[in-house]
C-alpha positions as CSV (number, residue, x, y, z in Angstrom):
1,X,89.8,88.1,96.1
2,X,92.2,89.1,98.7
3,X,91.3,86.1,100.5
4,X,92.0,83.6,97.8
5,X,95.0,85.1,97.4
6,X,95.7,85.0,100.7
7,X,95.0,80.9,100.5
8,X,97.3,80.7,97.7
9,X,101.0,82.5,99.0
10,X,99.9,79.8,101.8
11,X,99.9,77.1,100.0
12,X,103.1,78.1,98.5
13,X,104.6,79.1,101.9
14,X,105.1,82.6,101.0
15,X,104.6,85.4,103.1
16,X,103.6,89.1,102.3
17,X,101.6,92.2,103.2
18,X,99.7,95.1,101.6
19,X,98.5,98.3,102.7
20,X,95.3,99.1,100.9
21,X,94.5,102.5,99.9
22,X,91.5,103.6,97.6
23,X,88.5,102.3,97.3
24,X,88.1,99.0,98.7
25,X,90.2,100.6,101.7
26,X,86.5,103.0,101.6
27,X,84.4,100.2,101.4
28,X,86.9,98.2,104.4
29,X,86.3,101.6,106.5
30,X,82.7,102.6,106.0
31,X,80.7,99.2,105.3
32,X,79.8,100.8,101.8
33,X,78.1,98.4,99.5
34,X,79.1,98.5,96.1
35,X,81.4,97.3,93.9
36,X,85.9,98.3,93.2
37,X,87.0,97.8,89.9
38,X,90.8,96.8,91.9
39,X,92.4,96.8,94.8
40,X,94.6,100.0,95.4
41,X,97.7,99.0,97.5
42,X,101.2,101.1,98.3
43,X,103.4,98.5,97.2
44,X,103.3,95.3,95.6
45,X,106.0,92.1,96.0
46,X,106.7,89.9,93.4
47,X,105.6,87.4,94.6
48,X,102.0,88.5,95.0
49,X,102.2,90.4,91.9
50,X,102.3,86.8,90.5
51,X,99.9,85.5,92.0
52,X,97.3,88.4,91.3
53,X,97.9,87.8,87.6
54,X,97.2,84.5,88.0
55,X,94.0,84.6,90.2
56,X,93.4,87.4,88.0
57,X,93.1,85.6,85.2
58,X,91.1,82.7,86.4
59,X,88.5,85.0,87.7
60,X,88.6,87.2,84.5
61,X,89.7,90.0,85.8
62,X,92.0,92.8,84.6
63,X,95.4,92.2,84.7
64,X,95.4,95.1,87.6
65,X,93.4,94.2,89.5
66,X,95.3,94.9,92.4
67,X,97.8,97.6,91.7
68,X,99.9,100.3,93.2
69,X,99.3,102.8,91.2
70,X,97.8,105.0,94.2
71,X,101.1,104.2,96.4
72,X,102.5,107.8,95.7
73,X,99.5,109.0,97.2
74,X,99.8,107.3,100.2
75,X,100.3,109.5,103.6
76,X,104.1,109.5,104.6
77,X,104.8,107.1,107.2
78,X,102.2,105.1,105.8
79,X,103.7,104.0,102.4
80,X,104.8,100.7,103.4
81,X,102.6,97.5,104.3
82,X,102.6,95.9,107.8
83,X,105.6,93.1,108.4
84,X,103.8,89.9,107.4
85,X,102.8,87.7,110.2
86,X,103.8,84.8,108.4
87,X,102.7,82.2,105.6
88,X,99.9,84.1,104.0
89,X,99.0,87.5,103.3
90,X,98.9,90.1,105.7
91,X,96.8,93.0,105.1
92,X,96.3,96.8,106.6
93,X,93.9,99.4,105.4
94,X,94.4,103.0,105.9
95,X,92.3,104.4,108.2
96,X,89.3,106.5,107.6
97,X,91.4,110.2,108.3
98,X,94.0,108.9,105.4
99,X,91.6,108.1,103.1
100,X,89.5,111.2,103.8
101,X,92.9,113.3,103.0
102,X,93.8,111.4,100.0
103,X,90.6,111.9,98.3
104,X,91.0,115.8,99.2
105,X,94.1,115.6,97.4
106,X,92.6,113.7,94.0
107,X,89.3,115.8,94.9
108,X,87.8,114.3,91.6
109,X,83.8,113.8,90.2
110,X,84.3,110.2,91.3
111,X,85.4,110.3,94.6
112,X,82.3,112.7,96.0
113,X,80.3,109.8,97.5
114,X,83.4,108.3,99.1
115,X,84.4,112.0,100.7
116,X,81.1,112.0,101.8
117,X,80.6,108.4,103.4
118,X,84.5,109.0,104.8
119,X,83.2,112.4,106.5
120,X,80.0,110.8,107.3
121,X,81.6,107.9,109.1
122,X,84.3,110.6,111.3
123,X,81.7,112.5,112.1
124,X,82.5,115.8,110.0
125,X,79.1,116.3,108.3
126,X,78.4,119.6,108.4
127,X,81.6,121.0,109.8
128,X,83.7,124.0,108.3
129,X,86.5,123.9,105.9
130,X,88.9,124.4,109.0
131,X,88.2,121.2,110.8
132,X,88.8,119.1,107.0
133,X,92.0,121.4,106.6
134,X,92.9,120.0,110.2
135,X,92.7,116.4,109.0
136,X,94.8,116.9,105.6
137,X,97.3,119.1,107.4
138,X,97.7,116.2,110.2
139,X,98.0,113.2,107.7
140,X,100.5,115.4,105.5
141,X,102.4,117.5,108.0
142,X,105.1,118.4,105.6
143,X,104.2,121.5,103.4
144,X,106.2,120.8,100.5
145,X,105.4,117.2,100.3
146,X,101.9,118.7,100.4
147,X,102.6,121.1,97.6
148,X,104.4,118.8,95.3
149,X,101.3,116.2,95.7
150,X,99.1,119.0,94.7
151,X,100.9,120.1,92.3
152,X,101.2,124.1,93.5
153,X,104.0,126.2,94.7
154,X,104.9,126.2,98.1
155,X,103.7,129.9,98.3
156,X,100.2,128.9,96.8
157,X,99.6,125.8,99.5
158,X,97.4,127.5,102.0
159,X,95.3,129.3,99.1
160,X,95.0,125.7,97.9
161,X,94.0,123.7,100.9
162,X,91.5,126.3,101.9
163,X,89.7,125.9,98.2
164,X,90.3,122.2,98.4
165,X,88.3,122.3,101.8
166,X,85.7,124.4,101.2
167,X,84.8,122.3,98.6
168,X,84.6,119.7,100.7
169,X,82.9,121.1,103.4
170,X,80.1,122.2,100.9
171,X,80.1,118.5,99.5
172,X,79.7,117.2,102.9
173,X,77.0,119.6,104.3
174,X,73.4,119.2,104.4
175,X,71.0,120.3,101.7
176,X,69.9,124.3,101.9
């Protein structure tokens, strides 16, 4: 989809970017085969809002289809797209330690086999809490930016992370 929409802002000489976070940005990272239900990106211009909704509804899709719904999310420093290289679409994804710490942060049912496949594809199957508390604290360096996202006090943040990743840890070892 990205593609065709891609072919389209050309045809209309209009240039943009995205930086894609969520899922397909798993898929993009770790070759995963199955299928998104959107395209998560941190910020969306008009004028490829428009033309989503469009090819969007040609292709039957929901009307968000690609969204940026997940753009608070996003790591700081990462929360804008690339500059567009010109007519077209120009498009990032975040990289396999960003996503990794995003889905610590959301840390829902549904993102366990992407944590996995992430952890699998950096090489952190198997490893303790400390080295996934190492990647979240190194993609969000800023503890109360941190706290907010997770929703605890500032005082409760290292409580937090250690339960976050020690959950993770367990989800990502191997079996007995």
């Amino acid at each position: 989809m990205l593609e065709q929409l891609d072919a389209r802002l050309r045809a209309r000489g209009a240039a943009a970017s995205l930086y894609v976070v969520g899922g397909a940005a798993v898929l993009a990272v770790t070759g995963l085969r199955r299928v998104t239900r959107d395209v998560d990106v941190t910020h969306l211009d008009p004028a490829v809002l428009d033309e989503a909704r469009l090819l969007g509804e040609e292709q039957g899709l929901p009307a968000d289809w690609l969204n940026s719904a997940a753009g608070a999310w996003a790591p700081p420093g990462h929360r804008r797209e690339p500059p567009a290289a010109g007519p077209g679409l120009t498009v990032r994804y975040a990289t396999g330690d960003e996503l990794l710490a995003m889905k610590m942060i959301a840390l829902r049912t549904q993102d366990a086999p992407d944590i996995v496949a992430l952890a699998a594809k950096l090489g952190l199957h198997g490893e303790p809490a400390e080295r996934y508390a190492t990647v979240l604290r190194r993609i969000y360096p800023d503890d109360n930016a941190l706290a907010l996202l997770l929703g605890v006090p500032d005082d409760d943040l290292d409580a937090e992370i250690q339960a976050i990743t020690a959950a993770v840890a367990r989800l990502t070892s191997p079996p007995g």
